[in-house]
C-alpha positions in Angstrom: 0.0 0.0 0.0 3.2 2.3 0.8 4.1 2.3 -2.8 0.8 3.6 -4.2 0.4 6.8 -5.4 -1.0 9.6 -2.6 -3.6 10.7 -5.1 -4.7 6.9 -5.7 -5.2 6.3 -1.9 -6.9 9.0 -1.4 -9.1 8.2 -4.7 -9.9 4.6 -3.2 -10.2 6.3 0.7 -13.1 8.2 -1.0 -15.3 5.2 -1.0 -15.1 4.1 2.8 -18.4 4.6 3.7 -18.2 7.9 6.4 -20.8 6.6 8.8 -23.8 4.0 8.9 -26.9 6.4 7.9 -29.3 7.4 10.3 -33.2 6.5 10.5 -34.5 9.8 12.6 -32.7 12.3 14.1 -32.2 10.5 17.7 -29.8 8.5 15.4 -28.4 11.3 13.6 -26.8 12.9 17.0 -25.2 9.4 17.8 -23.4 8.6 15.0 -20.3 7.9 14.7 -17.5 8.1 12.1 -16.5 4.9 10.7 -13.8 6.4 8.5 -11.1 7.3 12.0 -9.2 3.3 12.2 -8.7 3.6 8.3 -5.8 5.9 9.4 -3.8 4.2 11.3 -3.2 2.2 8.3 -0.3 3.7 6.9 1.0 7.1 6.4 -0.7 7.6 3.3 -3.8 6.4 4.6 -3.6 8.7 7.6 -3.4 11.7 5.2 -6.2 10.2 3.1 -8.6 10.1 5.9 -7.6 13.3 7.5 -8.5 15.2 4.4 -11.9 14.3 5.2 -12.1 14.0 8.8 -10.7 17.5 8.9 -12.0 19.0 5.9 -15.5 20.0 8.2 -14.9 19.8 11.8 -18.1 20.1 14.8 -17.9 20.7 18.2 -19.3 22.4 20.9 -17.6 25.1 22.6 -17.4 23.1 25.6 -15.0 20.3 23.7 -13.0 23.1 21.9 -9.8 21.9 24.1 -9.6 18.8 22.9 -10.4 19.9 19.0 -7.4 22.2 19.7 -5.1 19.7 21.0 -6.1 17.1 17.5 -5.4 20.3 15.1 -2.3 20.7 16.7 -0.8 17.5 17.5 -0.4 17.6 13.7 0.3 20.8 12.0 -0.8 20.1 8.7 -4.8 19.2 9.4 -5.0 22.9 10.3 -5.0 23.8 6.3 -7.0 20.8 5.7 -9.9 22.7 7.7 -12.1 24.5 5.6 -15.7 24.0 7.4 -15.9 24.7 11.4 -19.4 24.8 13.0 -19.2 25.8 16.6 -22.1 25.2 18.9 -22.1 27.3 22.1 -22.9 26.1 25.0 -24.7 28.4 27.3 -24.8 27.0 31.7 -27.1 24.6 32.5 -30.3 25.1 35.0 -32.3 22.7 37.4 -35.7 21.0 37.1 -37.0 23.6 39.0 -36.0 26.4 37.2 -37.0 25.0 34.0 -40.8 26.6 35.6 -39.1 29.9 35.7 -38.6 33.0 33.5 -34.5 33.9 33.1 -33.5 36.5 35.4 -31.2 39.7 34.5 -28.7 37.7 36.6 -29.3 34.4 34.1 -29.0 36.6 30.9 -25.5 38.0 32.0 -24.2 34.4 32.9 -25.4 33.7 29.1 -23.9 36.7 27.9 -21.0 35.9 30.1 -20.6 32.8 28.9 -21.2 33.2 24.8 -18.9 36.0 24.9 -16.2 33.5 26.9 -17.1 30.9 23.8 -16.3 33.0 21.3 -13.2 34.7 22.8 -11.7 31.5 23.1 -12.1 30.3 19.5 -10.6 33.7 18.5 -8.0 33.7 20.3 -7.0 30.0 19.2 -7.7 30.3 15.6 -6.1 33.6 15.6 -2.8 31.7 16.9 -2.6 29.8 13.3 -4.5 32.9 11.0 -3.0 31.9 8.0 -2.2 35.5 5.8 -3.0 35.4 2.0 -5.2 32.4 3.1 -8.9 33.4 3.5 -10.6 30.1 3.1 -12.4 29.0 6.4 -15.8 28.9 6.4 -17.3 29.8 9.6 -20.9 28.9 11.3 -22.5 29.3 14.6 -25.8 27.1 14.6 -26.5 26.5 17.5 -26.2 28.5 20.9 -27.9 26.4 23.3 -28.2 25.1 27.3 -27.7 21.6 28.3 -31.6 21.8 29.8 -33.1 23.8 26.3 -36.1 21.4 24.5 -34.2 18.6 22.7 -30.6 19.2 24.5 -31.6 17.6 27.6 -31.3 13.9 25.7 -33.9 12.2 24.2 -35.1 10.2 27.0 -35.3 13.2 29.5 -36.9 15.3 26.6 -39.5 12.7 26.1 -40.5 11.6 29.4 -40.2 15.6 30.3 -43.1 15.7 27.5 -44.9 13.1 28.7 -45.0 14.3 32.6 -45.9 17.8 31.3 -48.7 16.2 29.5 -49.8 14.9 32.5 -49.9 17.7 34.4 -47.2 16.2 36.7 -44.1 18.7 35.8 -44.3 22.5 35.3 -42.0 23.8 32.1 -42.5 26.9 30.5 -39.7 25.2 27.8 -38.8 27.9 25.1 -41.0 30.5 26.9 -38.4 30.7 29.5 -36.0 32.2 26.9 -37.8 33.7 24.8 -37.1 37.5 26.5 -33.3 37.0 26.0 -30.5 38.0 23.2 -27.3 37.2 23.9 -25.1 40.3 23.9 -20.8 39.8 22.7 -18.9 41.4 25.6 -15.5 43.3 25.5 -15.1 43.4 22.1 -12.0 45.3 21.4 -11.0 42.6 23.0 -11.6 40.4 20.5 -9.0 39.5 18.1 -9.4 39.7 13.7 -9.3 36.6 11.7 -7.9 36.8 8.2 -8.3 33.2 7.8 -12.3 33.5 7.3 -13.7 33.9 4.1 -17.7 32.8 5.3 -19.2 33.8 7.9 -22.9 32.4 9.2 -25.0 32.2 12.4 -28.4 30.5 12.7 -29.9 30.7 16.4 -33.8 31.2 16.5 -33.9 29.5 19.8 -30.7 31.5 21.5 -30.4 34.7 18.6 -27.5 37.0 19.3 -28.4 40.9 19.6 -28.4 41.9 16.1 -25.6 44.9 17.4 -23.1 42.2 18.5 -23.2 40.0 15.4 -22.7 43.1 13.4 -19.5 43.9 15.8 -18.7 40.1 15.5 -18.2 40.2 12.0 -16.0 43.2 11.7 -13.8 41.1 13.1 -12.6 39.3 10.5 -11.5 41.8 7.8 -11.6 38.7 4.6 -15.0 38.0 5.1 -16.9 38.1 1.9 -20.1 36.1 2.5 -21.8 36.7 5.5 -25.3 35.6 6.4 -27.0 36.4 9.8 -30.2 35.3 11.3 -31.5 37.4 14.3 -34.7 38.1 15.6 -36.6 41.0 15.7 -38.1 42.1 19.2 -41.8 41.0 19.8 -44.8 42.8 19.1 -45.6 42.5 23.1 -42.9 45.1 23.5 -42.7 48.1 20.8 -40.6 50.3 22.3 -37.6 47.4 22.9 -38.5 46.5 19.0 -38.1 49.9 17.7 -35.0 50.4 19.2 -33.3 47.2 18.5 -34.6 47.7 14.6 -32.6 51.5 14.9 -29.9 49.6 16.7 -29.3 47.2 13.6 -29.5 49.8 11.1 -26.7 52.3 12.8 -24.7 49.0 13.0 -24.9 47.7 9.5 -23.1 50.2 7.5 -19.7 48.7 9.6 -19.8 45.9 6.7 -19.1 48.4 4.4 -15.9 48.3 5.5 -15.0 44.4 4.9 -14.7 43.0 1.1 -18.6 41.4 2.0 -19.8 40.3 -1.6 -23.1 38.4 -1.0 -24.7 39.2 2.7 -28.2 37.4 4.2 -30.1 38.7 6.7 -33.3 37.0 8.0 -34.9 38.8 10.6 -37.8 36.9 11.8 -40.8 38.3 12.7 -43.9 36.5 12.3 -47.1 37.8 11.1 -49.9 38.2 13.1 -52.1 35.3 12.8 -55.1 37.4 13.9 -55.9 40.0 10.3 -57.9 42.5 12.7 -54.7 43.0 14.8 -53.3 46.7 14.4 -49.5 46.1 14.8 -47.5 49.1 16.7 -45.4 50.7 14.1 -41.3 49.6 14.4 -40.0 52.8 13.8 -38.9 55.4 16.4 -41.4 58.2 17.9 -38.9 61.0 17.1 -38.9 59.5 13.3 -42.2 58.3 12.7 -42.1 58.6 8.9 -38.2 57.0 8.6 -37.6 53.3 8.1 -33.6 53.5 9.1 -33.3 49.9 8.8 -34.2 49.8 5.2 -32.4 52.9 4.2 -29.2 50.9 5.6 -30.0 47.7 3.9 -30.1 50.1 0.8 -26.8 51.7 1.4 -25.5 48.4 2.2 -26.7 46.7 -1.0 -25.0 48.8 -3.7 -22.0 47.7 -2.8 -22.8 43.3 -3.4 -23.5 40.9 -5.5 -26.0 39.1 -3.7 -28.3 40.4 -1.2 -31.0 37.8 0.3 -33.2 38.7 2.7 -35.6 36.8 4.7 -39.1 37.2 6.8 -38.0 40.9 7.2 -40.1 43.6 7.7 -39.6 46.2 4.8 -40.6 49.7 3.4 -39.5 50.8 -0.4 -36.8 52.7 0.7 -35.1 49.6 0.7 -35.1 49.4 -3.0 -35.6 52.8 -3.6 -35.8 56.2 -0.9 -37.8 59.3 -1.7 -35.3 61.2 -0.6 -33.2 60.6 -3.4 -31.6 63.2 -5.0 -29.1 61.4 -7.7 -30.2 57.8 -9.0 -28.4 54.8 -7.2 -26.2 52.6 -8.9 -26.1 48.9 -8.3 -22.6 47.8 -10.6 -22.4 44.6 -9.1 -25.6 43.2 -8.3 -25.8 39.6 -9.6 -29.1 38.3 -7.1 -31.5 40.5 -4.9 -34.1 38.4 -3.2 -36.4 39.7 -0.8 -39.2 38.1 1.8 -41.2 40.6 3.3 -43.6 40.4 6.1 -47.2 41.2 5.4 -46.5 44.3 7.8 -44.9 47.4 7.0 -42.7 49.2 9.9 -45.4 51.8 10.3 -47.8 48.4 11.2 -49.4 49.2 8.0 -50.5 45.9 6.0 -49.4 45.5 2.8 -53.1 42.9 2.2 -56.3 43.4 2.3 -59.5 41.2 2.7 -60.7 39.7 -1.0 -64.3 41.4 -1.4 -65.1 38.5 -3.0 -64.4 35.7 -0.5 -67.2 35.0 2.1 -65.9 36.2 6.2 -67.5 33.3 7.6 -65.5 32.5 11.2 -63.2 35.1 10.0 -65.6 37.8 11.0 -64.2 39.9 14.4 -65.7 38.3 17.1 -66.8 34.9 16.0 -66.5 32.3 18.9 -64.4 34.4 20.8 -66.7 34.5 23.6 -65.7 30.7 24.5 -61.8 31.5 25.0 -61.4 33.5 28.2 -58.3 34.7 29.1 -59.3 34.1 32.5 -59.2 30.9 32.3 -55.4 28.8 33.0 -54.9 27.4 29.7 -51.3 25.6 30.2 -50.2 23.6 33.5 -47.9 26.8 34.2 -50.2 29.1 34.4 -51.5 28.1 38.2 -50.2 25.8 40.7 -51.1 24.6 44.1 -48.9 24.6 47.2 -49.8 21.1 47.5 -47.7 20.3 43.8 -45.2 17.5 45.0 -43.1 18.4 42.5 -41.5 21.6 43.8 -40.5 21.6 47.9 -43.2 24.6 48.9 -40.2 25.9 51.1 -38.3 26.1 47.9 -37.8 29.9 46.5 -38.1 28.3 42.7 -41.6 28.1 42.6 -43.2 28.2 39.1 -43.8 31.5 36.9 -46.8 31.6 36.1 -47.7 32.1 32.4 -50.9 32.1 30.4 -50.3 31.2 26.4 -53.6 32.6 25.6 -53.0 35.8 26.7 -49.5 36.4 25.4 -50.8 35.0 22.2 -53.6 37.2 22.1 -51.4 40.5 23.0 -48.9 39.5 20.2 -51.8 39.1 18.1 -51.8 36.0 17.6 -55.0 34.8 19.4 -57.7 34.2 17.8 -56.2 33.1 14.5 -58.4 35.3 11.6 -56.9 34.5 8.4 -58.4 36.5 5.5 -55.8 39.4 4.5 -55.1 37.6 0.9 -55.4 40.3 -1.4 -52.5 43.0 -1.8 -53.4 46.7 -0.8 -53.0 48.6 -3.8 -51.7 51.9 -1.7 -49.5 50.4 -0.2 -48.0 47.1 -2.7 -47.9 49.3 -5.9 -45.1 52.1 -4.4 -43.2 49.2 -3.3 -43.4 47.4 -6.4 -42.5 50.4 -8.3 -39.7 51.1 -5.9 -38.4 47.5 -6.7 -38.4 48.2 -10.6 -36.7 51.2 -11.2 -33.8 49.6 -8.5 -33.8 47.1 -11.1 -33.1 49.5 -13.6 -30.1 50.3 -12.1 -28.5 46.9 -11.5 -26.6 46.7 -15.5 -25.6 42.7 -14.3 -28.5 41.5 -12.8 -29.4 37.5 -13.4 -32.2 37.2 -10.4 -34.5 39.2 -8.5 -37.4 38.0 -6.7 -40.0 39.2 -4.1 -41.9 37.5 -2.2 -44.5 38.0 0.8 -44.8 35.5 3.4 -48.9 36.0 3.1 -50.3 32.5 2.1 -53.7 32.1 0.6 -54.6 28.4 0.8 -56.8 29.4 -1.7 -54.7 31.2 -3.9 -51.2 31.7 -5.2 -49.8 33.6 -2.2 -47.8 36.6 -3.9 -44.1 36.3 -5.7 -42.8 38.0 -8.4 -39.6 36.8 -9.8 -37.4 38.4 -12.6 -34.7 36.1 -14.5 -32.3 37.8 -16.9 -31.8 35.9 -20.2 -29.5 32.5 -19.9 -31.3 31.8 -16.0 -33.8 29.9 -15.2 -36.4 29.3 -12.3 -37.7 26.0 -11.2 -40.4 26.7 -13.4 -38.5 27.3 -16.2 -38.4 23.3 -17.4 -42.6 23.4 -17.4 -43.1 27.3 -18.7 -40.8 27.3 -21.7 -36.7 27.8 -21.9 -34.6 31.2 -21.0 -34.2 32.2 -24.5 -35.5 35.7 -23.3 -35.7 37.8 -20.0 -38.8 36.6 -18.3 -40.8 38.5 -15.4 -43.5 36.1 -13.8 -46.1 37.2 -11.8 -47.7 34.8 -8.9 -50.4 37.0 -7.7 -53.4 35.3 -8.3 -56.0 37.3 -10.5 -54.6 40.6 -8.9 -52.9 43.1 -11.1 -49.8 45.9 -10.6 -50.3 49.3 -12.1 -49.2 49.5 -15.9 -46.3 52.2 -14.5 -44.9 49.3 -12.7 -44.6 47.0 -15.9 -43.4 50.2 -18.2 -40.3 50.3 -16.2 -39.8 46.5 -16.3 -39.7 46.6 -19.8 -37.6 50.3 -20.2 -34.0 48.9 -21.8 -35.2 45.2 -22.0 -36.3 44.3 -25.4 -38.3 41.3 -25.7 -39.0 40.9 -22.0 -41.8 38.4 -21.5 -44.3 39.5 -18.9 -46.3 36.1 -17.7 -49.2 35.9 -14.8 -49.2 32.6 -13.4 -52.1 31.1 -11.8 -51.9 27.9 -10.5 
């Protein structure tokens, strides 16, 4: 085996199978890698392997010793790293405390303790930051505690279920959390990375403060794809919302600094499930007409290739301000997609009722009478002193929470689902706004906009734009991309004829198509 060729042992190490695969996803965190005794083969071998055992490495921040000591026991698997996903692990909480809301003292432990996470793996990766070598691609999916939903193991989590079920344990699982974003401490402290040229987080459950991923990423100066998912503040709470919204925008323009080519932001918010629900504008009381965030995310944009974002709640000045005095320029601009929330951020809703669809349940006030919020409607919501399952001399006694009446102040309760037809006012600016940015983008391939409204009657509401040569995934079924093609999935709702003029203003042969499935 000694005498083979390297590149023919590492062609024939290619089909070791890499692990046995997994039936559910119990399974999936319990396997193990079948491909680690195939190295102790022979030299060769060993270098065979380790190009894919160390090609994408995972670990929590708690086992980050011991992946330091394996990428240094052997200097050379440090440049065959190219993926690192680091999980960070938050402290861990009791039984009892799972029944209880996080304190400001249990958000700066978390704080404390994300910002120690990420110091460390900094400070270690800065120690082999590899100069005129920006290749590392860097992802934080999951910032969790040892006692958070699934994490507890899968027999605790289920019989945890099971008891709550019951009525014999008291959990107020995610809702204990909710409230919290982790915040990135001394960071002046923290040191650059030239080594990473991708950058991603994905948290929903544990979402950094939109601030400190912004300040996170300005650490590494190489980064030129960076895609973030935060989470914008509840509706329960305006006044934290609007400011964390103005918070992100002031932030943003710091990317403008690093060589960021295609950036993704999805900023959850979730529509309110109830239509008749008036949302509390997101934008600051001393600017009540300015949408900062999207005037940022427009600045920000003229300077990529690829802008996508996702479940974010939008104004046109993100394609387009009204204060404009000289026409923007988008040189680069390859891919723009955009989901926006049915909400504007002055609470405005971009849809209307269909005048032509019966209200049925849907009317305000229907069958409401029968849901009191009076009434405990989960096992957290009241306890008695008699509950065996806390000591009654014990200061963690349960929280108490009612779902129904959060859910009904975030208007979410009752569910009224009839806002299916887009507001003319308020969906024609925006789409015009979207056109003429278009206009502007000389090497444009894709552009897409999409509403996360969904009629289950209906076609929801997407419009898409492919220059010609690109193709959709409808493409194959609506004919080829011999031409520049702008499909419409609106239903049997129609933009002004403004909108379409400057669609088709420098774009000879465009095909206009209204789909209706």
């Amino acid at each position: 085996m000694d005498r083979l060729p390297q590149e023919l042992v590492t062609h024939v190490a290619t089909f070791v199978e890499h692990q046995k695969p997994a039936v559910d996803f119990w399974e999936r965190q319990k396997a193990v890698s079948k491909l680690p005794p195939y190295a102790t083969l022979s030299r060769k071998w060993q270098l065979a392997i380790e190009s894919r055992t160390f090609r994408s490495l995972q670990c929590k921040s708690s086992e980050l010793p011991t992946v330091i000591h394996f990428l240094t026991r052997h200097p050379h698997r440090k440049r065959l790293l190219l993926f690192l996903t680091y999980d960070v692990v938050l402290p861990t909480y009791t039984d009892n405390e799972c029944a209880k809301f996080e304190t400001a003292e249990d958000m700066q432990k978390n704080n404390q303790a994300f910002t120690y996470a990420i110091h460390a793996l900094f400070q270690f990766l800065k120690t082999w930051d590899r100069e005129n070598d920006s290749s590392l691609f860097l992802d934080f999916p999951d910032i969790h505690s040892p006692m958070d939903g699934w994490h507890r193991g899968s027999d605790k989590y289920e019989e945890d279920k099971e008891q709550y079920g019951l009525g014999k344990r008291h959990d107020l699982w995610e809702h204990r959390y909710e409230k919290s974003l982790l915040q990135l401490l001394d960071h002046p402290k923290l040191p650059t990375l030239s080594c990473v040229s991708k950058f991603q987080t994905y948290s929903h459950s544990r979402p950094i403060e939109p601030n400190s991923a912004i300040l996170l990423t300005t650490k590494l100066p190489n980064v030129e794809s960076v895609t973030l998912n935060l989470r914008e503040e509840p509706r329960k709470d305006p006044h934290v919302r609007q400011q964390a919204r103005h918070d992100l925008a002031v932030a943003l323009p710091a990317l403008s600094t690093l060589p960021v080519r295609e950036f993704g932001l999805d900023f959850s918010y979730d529509d309110p499930c109830n239509h008749y629900f008036s949302t509390p504008s997101a934008l600051l009381p001393s600017a009540p007409s300015t949408d900062h965030l999207s005037l940022a995310l427009h600045t920000l944009s003229q300077s990529l290739f690829s802008l996508r974002l996702s479940t974010v709640v939008i104004s046109s000045d993100l394609y387009w301000p009204s204060n404009l005095s000289t026409p923007p320029t988008w040189p680069n601009m390859r891919q723009y997609d955009v989901e926006f929330n049915m909400t504007a951020p002055d609470g405005a809703w971009y849809f209307v009722r269909d005048p032509s669809k019966p209200e049925g349940d849907d009317e305000e006030g229907v069958n409401d009478s029968e849901d009191s919020d009076d009434e405990p409607d989960t096992e957290s919501d009241t306890y008695s002193d008699s509950d065996s399952f806390f000591d009654s001399s014990s200061v963690f006694r349960p929280d108490t929470f009612n779902e129904r009446r959060e859910e009904r102040a975030a208007g979410n309760y009752p569910p009224r689902y009839f806002r299916t037809l887009p507001s003319d006012t308020l969906i024609n600016p925006l789409l015009l706004a979207m056109a003429r940015s278009a206009a502007c983008m000389p090497k444009l391939e894709k552009m897409s906009l999409t509403s996360t409204m969904r009629d289950p009657d209906g076609a929801g509401f997407e419009v898409r734009f492919y220059a010609v040569g690109h193709v959709g995934h409808d493409d194959l079924e609506l004919r080829g991309s011999d031409q520049a093609r702008l499909d419409w999935f609106v239903g049997a709702w129609r933009p002004n004829d403004d909108i379409l003029d400057v669609w088709r203003e420098g774009r000879d042969g465009l095909l206009v198509r209204f789909i209706e499935h």
